[in-house]
N, C-alpha and C positions, 0 to 999 in steps of 0.2 A: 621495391619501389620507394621511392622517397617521399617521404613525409611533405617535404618544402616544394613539389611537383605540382603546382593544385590544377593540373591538366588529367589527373588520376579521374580514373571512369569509376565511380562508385553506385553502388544499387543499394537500396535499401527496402527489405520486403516488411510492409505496414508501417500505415501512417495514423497506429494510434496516437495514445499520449509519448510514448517512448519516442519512435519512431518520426515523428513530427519533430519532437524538439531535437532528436540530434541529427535528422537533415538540414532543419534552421540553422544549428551550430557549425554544420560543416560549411553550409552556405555563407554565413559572416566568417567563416574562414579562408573563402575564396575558393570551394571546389567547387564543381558542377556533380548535382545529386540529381538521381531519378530513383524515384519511390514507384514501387507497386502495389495496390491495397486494392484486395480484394469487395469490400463493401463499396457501396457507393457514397457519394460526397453529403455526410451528415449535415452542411450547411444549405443542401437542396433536397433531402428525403429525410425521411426519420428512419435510423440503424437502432440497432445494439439493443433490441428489443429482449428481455432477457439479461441483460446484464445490469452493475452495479452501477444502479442510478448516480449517488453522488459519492462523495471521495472524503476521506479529512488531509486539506492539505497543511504539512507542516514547514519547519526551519531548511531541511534534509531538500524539501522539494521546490522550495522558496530561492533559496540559493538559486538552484541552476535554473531559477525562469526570471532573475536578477542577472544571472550571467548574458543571457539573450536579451536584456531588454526590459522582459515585462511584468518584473514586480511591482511596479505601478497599475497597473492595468488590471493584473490579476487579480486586486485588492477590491475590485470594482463588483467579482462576481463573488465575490465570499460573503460568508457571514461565521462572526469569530464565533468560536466556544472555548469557553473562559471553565468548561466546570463539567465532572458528571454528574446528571441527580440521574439517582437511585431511586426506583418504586419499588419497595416491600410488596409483599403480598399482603401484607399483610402493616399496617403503620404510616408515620407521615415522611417523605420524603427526604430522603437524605443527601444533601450536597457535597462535593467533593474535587475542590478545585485541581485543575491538571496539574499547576505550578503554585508556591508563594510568590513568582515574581510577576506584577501586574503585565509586562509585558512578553508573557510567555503564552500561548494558546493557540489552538488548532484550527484550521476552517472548515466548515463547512460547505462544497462547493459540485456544480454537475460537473460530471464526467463531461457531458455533451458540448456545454458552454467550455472548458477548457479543453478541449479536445479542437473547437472551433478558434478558439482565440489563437491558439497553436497555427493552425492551418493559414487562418488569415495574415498571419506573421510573416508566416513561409512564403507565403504569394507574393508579398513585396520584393522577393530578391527572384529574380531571372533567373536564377544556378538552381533554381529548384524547382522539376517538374515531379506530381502528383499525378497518376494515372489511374482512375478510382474504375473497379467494376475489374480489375485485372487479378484472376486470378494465380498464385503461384499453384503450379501442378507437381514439379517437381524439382530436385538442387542435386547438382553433383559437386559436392566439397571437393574433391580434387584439383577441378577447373576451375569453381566459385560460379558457373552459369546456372541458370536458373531455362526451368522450361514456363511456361506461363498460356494462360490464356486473353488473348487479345480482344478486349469486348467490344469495339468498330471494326473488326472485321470478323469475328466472330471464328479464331485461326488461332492454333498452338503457335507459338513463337518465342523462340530461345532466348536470352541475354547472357551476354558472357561479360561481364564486367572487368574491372582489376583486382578491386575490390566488394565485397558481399557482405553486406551490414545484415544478422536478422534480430529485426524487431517483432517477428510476427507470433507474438500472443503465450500463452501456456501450450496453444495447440501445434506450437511452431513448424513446418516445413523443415525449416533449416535443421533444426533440433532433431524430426525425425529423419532427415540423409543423413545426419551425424551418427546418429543410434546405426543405420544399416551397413556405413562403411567398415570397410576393412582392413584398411591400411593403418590404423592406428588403436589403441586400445581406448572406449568409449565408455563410459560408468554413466548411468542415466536410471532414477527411482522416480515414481510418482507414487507419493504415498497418502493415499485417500482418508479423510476423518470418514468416521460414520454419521457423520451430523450432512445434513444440505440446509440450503436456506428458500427461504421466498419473500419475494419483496411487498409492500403492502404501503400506498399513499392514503396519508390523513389528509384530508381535505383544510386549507383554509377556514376559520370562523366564518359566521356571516359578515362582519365588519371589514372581512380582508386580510384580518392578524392570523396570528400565532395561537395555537389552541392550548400550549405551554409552552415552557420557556426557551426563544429561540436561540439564546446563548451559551445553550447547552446539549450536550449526547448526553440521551437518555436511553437508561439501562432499567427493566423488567428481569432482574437475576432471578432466574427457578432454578438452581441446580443444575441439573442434566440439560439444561432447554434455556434459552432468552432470546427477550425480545429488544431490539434497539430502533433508536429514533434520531434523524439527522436533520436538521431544517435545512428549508429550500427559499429562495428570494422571494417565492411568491405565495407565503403563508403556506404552504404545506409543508409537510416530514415526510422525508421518505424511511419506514419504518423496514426492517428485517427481523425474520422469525427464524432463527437459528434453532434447529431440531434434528432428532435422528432421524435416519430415513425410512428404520423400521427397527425391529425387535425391540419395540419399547412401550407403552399404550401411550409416551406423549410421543409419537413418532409421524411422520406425514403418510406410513405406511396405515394407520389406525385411526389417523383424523381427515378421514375424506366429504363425508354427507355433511351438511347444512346443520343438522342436528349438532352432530361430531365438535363441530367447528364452533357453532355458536355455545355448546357447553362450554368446551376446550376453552375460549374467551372469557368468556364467563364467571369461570372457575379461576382463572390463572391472571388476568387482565381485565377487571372489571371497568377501572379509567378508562380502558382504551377503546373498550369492546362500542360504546354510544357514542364515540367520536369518528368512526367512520363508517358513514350511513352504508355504503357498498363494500360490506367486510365481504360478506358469503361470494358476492361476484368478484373479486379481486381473490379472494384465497381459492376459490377454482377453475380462474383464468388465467393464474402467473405460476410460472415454471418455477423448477425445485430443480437449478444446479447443484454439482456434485460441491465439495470444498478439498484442493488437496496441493501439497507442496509438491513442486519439480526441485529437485536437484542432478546436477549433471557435470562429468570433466571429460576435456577439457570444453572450453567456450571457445576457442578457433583451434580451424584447421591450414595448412598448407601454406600458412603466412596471406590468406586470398579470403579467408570465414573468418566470421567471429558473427559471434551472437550478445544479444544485452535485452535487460530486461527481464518481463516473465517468460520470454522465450527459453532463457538457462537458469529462471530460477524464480517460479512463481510461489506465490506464499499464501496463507489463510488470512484472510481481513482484520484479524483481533488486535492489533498493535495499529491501524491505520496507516502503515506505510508501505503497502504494496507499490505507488504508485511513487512514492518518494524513495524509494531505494531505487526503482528503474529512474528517475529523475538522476539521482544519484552518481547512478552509471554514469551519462552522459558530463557531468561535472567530472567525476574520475576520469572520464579518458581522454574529455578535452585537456585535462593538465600531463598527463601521460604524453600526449601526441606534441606537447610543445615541449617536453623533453627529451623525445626518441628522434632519433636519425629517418627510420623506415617503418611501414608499415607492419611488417611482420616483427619485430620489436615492438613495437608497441601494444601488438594484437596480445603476444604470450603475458606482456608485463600486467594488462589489464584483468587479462584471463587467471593466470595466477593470482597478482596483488589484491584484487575485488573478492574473490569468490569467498575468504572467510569469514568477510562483512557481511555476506548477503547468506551464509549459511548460519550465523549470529542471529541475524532479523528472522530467518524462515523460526529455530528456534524459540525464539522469544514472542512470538507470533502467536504459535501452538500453547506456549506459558499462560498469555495473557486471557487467552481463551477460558481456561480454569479459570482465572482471577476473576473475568468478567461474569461468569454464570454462575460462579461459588463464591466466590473472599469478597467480593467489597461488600457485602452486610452485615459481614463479621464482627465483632466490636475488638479484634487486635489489628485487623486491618485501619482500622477507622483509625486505633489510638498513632499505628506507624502514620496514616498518610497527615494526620495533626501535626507530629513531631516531626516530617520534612516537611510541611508547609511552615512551618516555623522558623526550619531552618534555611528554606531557599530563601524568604522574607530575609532575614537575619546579612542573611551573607552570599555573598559572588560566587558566580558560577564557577570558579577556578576553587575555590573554599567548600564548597558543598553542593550537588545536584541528586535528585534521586532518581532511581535505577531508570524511572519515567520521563523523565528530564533530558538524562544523558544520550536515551535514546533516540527524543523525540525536538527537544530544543538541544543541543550539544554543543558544548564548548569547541570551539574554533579546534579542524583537524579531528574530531574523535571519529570513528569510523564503529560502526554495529558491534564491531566484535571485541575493542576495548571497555564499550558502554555495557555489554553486556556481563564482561568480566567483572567490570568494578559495580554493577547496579546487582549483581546477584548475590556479589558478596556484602553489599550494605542491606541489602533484604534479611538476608539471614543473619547479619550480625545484630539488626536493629531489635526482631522478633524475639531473638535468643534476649538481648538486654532487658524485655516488657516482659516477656514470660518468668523472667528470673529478678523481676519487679526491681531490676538497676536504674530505670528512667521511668521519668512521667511526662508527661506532654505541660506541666506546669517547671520544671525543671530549668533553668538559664539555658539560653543556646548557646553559651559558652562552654558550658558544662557537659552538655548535649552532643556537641561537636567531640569534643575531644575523648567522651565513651564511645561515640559510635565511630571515633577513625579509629580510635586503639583496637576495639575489636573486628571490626572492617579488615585495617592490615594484618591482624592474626589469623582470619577467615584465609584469604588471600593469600598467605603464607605456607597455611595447611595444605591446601588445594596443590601448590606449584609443590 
């Protein structure tokens, strides 16, 4: 099938955040897209009860909602974070800006609301019908149809498209007919942390504010267990308690009763524990999802499938860009598709070329997790994140970024898996330089720069 056809029957199954924007994309391409999503329409009921309240959105996922349009718009439902502060257990607060360059920094923003800004977008174009409350039952990748169920007539009912987009989630359909065929050889791991989370809203002040600072993710590091906080537009945080799910006494297996829990607080979160008057009802009325990476090859079949997103390749929250790497996708394939002839060209190129970026990010995901519950109260961490905020200050993103930077703000074209090569090797060149007391954070950044590339590209070196 040809690419330049836009008479091409496409399906796309879920109309999350993926899902939405690259039917939008196909539609300002001039095809006609029909979406199936099984929940109902979030801008007339409340969904996703259970899931991750709000998002950090960055550069990665910025782009591709600038490519459709609505980087303006979407600026409207943010609120920036310029910083992490840190809560000791114990001490006063430690800050920790994301970047030195004033114009580098994360959002804070609902899933819900951009999930809805998406959808309302897509509604202006004709070529894109949304069919909410449908669910997909089952996919034969060979054909690329889909069986479904029809919620107005309450009937199984087939689709046989041209093409078969799946957006649908970690839990994917599509992903699982992939795993069951047998016409091709199919590699698919779900590899589960032993940690789960639960979500937890701080209420609003009286006044309406911010109970602390809302231009910043904040982090409660314990070790084995932490607790994080993301503001919301309407004076609340929506907090997460990242913990084992058992064989541990801080585990959700060993903090059940009232008791349990208000100790557990107590002990570990004392700020926090008088700031939200309904702690006990909220920690034993919200679910404790699992936390685990999909990895899977290939992502299409039959020149007719192809999957994107957390459907081939879901990741753990720690790096913040689950949502910007499936953002991502949809920027990748839209430049793929305006260089390939046909679909099935395009399908393989994106399924090959993508997958080592988004096995980079799962990676670096599971890394930051350590970092965030162990190393940032460290005092060698703190002296490194001084000496690149120094350096990003100092000099241009082509001259110096750090391993957090290149990930999360990146230099024009870097893709997961260059950022991660070069930010792993400036981590460990920088540490090796402070433990062997070569640099100080009072040092020139001229000075600075040029220990930490000479032993960077010897890191780097070794490795290849």
């Amino acid at each position: 099938m040809k690419i330049s056809d836009t008479n091409t029957n496409i399906l796309i199954t879920g109309a999350g955040l993926c899902g939405a924007l690259l039917g939008l994309r196909l539609a300002q391409r001039g095809y006609t897209v029909n979406i199936l999503e099984k929940r109902p329409d979030m801008r007339t009921k409340i969904v996703d009860a259970g899931r991750s309240i709000n998002l950090a959105l960055s550069d990665r996922g910025l782009n591709a909602l600038k490519m459709v349009g609505l980087g303006d718009k979407v600026k409207e439902l943010c609120i920036p974070m310029k910083a992490r502060m840190i809560h000791p257990k114990n001490g006063a607060v430690i800050t920790s800006n994301y970047s030195g360059r004033d114009d580098d920094y994360i959002n804070s923003i609902s899933r819900e609301d951009l999930n809805k800004l998406l959808l309302d977008k897509a509604d202006e174009y004709d070529k894109v019908q949304i069919d909410f409350n449908d669910e997909v039952l089952s996919v034969d990748v060979k054909t690329g149809s889909v069986e479904y169920k029809d919620s107005e007539t309450e009937t199984v009912k087939q689709w046989h498209p041209d093409i078969l987009l799946g957006t649908d989630g970690a839990g994917s359909k599509v992903r699982q007919a992939m795993a069951r065929q047998r016409e091709f050889f199919f590699s698919y791991t779900t590899d589960w942390l032993p940690h789960a989370y639960k979500e937890l809203r701080m209420p609003p002040a009286d006044d309406g504010g911010w109970r602390i600072d809302k231009h910043a993710l904040h982090i409660w590091p314990r070790g084995g267990f932490m607790l994080i906080a993301l503001p919301n537009l309407d004076g609340s945080f929506t907090m997460t308690l990242f913990m084992r799910r058992k064989e541990s006494p801080q585990s959700f297996e060993q903090i059940t009763t009232d008791e349990e829990v208000t100790a557990f607080f107590k002990e570990e979160f004392p700020d926090v524990f008088d700031e939200i008057p309904d702690l006990l009802e909220q920690y034993q009325r919200n679910p404790v999802p699992p936390l685990g990476t999909v990895r899977c090859s290939p992502w299409t079949a039959h020149g007719k499938v192809l999957m994107m997103g957390d459907a081939c390749h879901a990741i753990v929250p720690f790096y913040g860009q689950g949502m910007n790497a499936g953002f991502e996708d949809v920027t990748v394939f839209d430049q793929i598709l305006g260089e390939c002839d046909d679909w099935e060209e395009a399908m393989k190129r994106f399924s090959v070329e993508r997958k080592p970026d988004t096995d980079a990010i799962a990676d670096l995901a599971l890394d930051n997790f350590v970092e965030m519950r162990d190393s940032v109260s460290h005092p060698n961490f703190q002296t490194k994140r001084a000496i690149e905020m120094k350096l990003e200050s100092a000099f241009a993103k082509a001259q110096y970024s750090s391993k957090y930077s290149l990930v999360t703000f990146p230099p024009e074209g870097m893709g997961y898996r260059e950022a991660m090569k070069r930010g792993r090797a400036q981590d460990k060149a920088i540490i090796w330089l402070i433990d062997n007391d070569l640099i100080k954070v009072e040092d020139s950044a001229e000075s600075l720069l040029a220990a930490i590339n000479k032993k960077t590209e010897e890191v780097i070196w070794h490795r290849s």
